[in-house]
C-alpha positions, 0 to 999 in steps of 0.5 A: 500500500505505502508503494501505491500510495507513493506512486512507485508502483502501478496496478490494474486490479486489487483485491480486498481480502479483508470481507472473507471471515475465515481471513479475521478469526481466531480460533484455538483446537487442541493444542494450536492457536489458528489465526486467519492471516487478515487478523490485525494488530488491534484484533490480536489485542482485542481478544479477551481469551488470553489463550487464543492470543498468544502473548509473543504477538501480542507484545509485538502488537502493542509495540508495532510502529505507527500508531493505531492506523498500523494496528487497525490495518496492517495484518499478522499474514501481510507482514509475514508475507511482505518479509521486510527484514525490518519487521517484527512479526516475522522474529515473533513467528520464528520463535513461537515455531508456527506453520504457515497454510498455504493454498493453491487452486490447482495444488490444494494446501500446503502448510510450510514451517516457519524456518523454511517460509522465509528465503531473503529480503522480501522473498518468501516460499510462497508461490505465484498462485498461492495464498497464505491463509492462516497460521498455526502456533502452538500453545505455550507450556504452562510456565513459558515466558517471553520476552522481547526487545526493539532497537529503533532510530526513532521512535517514528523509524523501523527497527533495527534490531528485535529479539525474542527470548522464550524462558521455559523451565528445565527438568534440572530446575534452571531456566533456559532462555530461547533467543531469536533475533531479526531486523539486524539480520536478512532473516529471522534467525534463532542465535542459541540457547542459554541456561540460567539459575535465576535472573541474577545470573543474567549480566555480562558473562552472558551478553559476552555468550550472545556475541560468540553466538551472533559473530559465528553466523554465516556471512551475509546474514545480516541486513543494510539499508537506508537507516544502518549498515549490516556491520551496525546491525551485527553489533546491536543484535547482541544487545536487543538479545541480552534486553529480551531475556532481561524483559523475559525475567521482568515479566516472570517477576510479575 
C-alpha cells in the first residue's frame, strides 16, 4: 500500500481480502492457536481469551510502529508475507515455531514451517498462485515466558534490531532462555540457547555468550539499508538479545 500510495508502483486490479471471515478469526483446537492471516494488530489485542492470543504477538502488537492506523490495518499474514527484514512479526513467528497454510487452486494446501517460509529480503516460499491463509502456533507450556526487545532510530523509524527470548523451565530446575533475533539480520534467525539459575545470573558473562553466538553466523546474514549498515546491525543484535531475556525475567517477576 505505502508503494501505491507513493506512486512507485502501478496496478490494474486489487483485491480486498479483508470481507472473507475465515481471513479475521481466531480460533484455538487442541493444542494450536489458528489465526486467519487478515487478523490485525488491534484484533490480536482485542481478544479477551488470553489463550487464543498468544502473548509473543501480542507484545509485538502493542509495540508495532505507527500508531493505531498500523494496528487497525496492517495484518499478522501481510507482514509475514511482505518479509521486510525490518519487521517484527516475522522474529515473533520464528520463535513461537508456527506453520504457515498455504493454498493453491490447482495444488490444494500446503502448510510450510516457519524456518523454511522465509528465503531473503522480501522473498518468501510462497508461490505465484498461492495464498497464505492462516497460521498455526502452538500453545505455550504452562510456565513459558517471553520476552522481547526493539532497537529503533526513532521512535517514528523501523527497527533495527528485535529479539525474542522464550524462558521455559528445565527438568534440572534452571531456566533456559530461547533467543531469536531479526531486523539486524536478512532473516529471522534463532542465535542459541542459554541456561540460567535465576535472573541474577543474567549480566555480562552472558551478553559476552550472545556475541560468540551472533559473530559465528554465516556471512551475509545480516541486513543494510537506508537507516544502518549490516556491520551496525551485527553489533546491536547482541544487545536487543541480552534486553529480551532481561524483559523475559521482568515479566516472570510479575
Amino acid at each position: 500500500m505505502s508503494q501505491l500510495n507513493d506512486t512507485t508502483r502501478t496496478v490494474t486490479h486489487l483485491i480486498d481480502l479483508s470481507g472473507i471471515r475465515e481471513f479475521r478469526t481466531i480460533d484455538q483446537c487442541d493444542q494450536t492457536v489458528t489465526l486467519g492471516a487478515a487478523v490485525t494488530y488491534t484484533s490480536l489485542l482485542s481478544v479477551k481469551n488470553s489463550q487464543c492470543a498468544p502473548p509473543l504477538l501480542r507484545k509485538i502488537a502493542g509495540w508495532i510502529t505507527g500508531g493505531p492506523q498500523i494496528r487497525n490495518q496492517g495484518t499478522i499474514g501481510g507482514s509475514a508475507c511482505y518479509a521486510n527484514p525490518a519487521s517484527d512479526i516475522p522474529t515473533g513467528l520464528l520463535a513461537l515455531e508456527a506453520r504457515m497454510v498455504c493454498v493453491s487452486a490447482e495444488r490444494g494446501v500446503r502448510i510450510v514451517d516457519i524456518d523454511k517460509f522465509f528465503k531473503g529480503a522480501f522473498l518468501t516460499t510462497l508461490a505465484d498462485d498461492e495464498l497464505l491463509t492462516k497460521i498455526d502456533v502452538p500453545v505455550d507450556r504452562p510456565g513459558d515466558v517471553w520476552g522481547y526487545a526493539k532497537l529503533k532510530t526513532a521512535e517514528s523509524s523501523w527497527p533495527v534490531a528485535v529479539a525474542a527470548a522464550r524462558l521455559r523451565k528445565a527438568a534440572s530446575g534452571a531456566w533456559l532462555a530461547h533467543v531469536t533475533i531479526g531486523a539486524s539480520t536478512v532473516v529471522p534467525t534463532h542465535v542459541g540457547t542459554f541456561e540460567f539459575s535465576n535472573d541474577n545470573d543474567v549480566g555480562r558473562e552472558t551478553l559476552a555468550h550472545i556475541q560468540e553466538c551472533v559473530n559465528s553466523l554465516p556471512a551475509g546474514s545480516f541486513w543494510t539499508d537506508e537507516l544502518v549498515s549490516d556491520s551496525y546491525r551485527k553489533r546491536v543484535a547482541s544487545s536487543a538479545a541480552f534486553k529480551a531475556i532481561l524483559d523475559a525475567f521482568a515479566e516472570r517477576g510479575n
